[in-house]
C-alpha positions in Angstrom: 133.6 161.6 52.7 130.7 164.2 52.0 131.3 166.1 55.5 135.5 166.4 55.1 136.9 169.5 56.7 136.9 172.2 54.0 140.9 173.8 53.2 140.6 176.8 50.9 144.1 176.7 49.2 146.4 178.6 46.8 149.3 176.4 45.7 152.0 178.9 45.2 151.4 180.6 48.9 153.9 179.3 51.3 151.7 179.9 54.4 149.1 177.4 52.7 152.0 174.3 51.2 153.0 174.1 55.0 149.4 173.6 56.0 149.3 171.3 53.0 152.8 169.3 54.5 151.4 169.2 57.8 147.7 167.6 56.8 149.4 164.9 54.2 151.5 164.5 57.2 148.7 163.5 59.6 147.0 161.2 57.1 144.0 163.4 57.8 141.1 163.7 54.9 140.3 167.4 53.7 138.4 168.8 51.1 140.7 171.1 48.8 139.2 174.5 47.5 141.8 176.3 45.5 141.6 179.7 44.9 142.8 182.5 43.0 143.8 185.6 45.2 142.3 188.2 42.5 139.1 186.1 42.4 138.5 184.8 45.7 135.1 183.3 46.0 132.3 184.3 48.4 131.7 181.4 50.7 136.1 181.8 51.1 135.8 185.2 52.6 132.5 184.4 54.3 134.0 181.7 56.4 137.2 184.0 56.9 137.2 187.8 56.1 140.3 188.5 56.2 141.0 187.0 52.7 144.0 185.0 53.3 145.1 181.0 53.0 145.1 178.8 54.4 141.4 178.5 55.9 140.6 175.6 57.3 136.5 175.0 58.3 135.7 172.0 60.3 132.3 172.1 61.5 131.6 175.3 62.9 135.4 175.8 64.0 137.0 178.2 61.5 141.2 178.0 62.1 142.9 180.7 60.1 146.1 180.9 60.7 148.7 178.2 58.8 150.4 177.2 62.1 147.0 176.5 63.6 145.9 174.2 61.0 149.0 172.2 61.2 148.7 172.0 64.7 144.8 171.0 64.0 146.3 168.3 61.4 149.2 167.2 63.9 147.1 166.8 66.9 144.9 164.2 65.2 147.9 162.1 64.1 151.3 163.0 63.8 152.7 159.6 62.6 156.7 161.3 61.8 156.9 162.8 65.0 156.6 166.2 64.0 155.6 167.8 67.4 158.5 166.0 69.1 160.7 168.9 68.6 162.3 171.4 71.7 160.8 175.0 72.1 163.7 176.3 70.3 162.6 175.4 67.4 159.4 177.2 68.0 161.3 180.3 68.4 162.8 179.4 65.0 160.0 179.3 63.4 158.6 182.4 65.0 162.2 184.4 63.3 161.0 182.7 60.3 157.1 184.3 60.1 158.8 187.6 61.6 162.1 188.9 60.4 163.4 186.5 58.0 159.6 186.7 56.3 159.6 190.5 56.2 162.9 190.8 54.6 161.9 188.3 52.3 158.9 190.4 51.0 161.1 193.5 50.7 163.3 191.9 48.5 160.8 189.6 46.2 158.3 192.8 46.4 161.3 195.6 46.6 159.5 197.9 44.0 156.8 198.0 46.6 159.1 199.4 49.0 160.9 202.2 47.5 162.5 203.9 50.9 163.6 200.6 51.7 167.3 199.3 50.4 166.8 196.3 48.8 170.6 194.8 49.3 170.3 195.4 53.3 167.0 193.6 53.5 168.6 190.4 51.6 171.0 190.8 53.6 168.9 190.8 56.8 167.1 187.4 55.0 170.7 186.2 54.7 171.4 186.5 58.4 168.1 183.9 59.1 169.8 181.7 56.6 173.1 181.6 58.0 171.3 180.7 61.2 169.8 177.4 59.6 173.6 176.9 57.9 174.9 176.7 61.4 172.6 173.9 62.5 172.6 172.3 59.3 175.9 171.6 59.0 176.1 169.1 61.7 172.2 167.6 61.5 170.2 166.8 58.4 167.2 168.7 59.7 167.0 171.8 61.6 166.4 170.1 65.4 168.6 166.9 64.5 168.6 163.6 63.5 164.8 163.5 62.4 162.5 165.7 61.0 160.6 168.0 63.2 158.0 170.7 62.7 160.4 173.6 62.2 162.0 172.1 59.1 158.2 171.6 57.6 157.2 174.9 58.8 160.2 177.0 57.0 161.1 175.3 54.2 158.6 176.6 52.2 159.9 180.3 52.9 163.4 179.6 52.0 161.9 177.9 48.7 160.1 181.2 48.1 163.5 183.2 49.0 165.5 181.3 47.1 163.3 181.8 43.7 163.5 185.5 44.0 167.1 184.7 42.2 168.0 181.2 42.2 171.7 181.4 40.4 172.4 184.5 43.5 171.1 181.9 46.3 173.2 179.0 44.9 175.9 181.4 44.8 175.8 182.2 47.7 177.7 180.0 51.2 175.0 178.2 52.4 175.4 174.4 51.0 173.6 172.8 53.7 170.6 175.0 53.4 170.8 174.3 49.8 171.1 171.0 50.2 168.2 170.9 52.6 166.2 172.5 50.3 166.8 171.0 47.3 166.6 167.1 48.7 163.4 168.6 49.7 162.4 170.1 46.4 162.7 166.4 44.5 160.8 164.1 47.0 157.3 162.3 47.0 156.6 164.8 49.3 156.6 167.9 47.8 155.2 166.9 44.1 152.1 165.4 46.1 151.4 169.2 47.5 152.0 170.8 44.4 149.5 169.2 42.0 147.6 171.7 40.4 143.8 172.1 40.6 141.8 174.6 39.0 140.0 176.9 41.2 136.9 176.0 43.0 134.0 176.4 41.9 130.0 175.9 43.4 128.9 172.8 42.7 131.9 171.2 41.7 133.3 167.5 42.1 134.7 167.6 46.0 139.2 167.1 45.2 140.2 165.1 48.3 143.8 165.7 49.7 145.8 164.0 50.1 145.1 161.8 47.5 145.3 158.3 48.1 
């Protein structure tokens, strides 16, 4: 597997565990560079400047954007059924990179954003949330019965909002989200995105994902 599609990686970045979900997913082969954001290697922001995961480099194709590489997983294979999923659900997962993901930094980063009130931006998070309640309440994923793109594609946000406070969030009137999240949280799934590497080095052994 010595020409594998390079994904440079940081394990804790939501943007790069849904890129993660999408390729274990597909079945597809890549080759796993994790990085550290204070350290981020040379040939990382050669292939991609902007200095941000997930960066996937396949041949001379450079995709740089986490939806994009799903879709570039997906496309290949998409044995769940992922893409099978109306254009709503799209548009959800649009509020989710937009709104809901803005309001989430000003509350996890609120010292960064000192003319901003931190209680109205949870609270604009909170109105995202309530959203997914809604659907969730009657379907175990966001678009129904099975699981589609948008749940894959959010999730890891609402992970990421949720561990700002976790005793608030559980406090909080959303049980199906929590229990969405949460049944999420303890599958196969999830631990098999979340091993740890170290960061990559030149010259290293290649660390295929996902692993058989």
């Amino acid at each position: 597997m010595a020409d594998l599609p390079i994904l440079w990686s940081f394990r804790r970045c939501p943007y790069a565990m849904r890129a993660r979900l999408a390729i274990q997913s597909s079945g597809q082969h890549v080759a796993l560079q994790e990085i550290l954001l204070k350290g981020k290697p040379a040939p990382f922001l050669a292939a991609s400047p902007k200095g941000t995961v997930p960066v996937l480099q396949d041949g001379d194709r450079v995709v740089e954007e986490s939806r994009d590489v799903m879709l570039w997983a997906l496309e290949r294979a998409d044995p769940e059924g992922w893409l099978d999923m109306p254009d709503e659900g799209y548009v959800l997962i649009d509020e989710c990179d937009g709104p809901f993901k803005a309001a989430l930094d000003h509350t996890k980063y609120a010292v960064r954003y000192p003319d901003l009130d931190e209680a109205e931006e949870r609270e604009k998070a909170m109105r995202f949330l309530r959203k997914l309640e809604t659907r969730l309440q009657h379907t175990p994923f966001l678009m129904g019965h099975n699981r589609t793109l948008a749940d894959m594609a959010i999730l890891p946000f609402v992970r990421q909002f949720a561990n700002t406070d976790r005793e608030w969030f559980d406090a909080q009137d959303l049980p199906a989200v929590t229990k969405w999240l949460d049944e999420f949280l303890t599958t196969e799934r999830f631990r098999g995105i979340m091993v740890k590497y170290p960061p990559w080095q030149e010259g290293q052994d290649q660390v295929i994902f996902p692993q058989s």
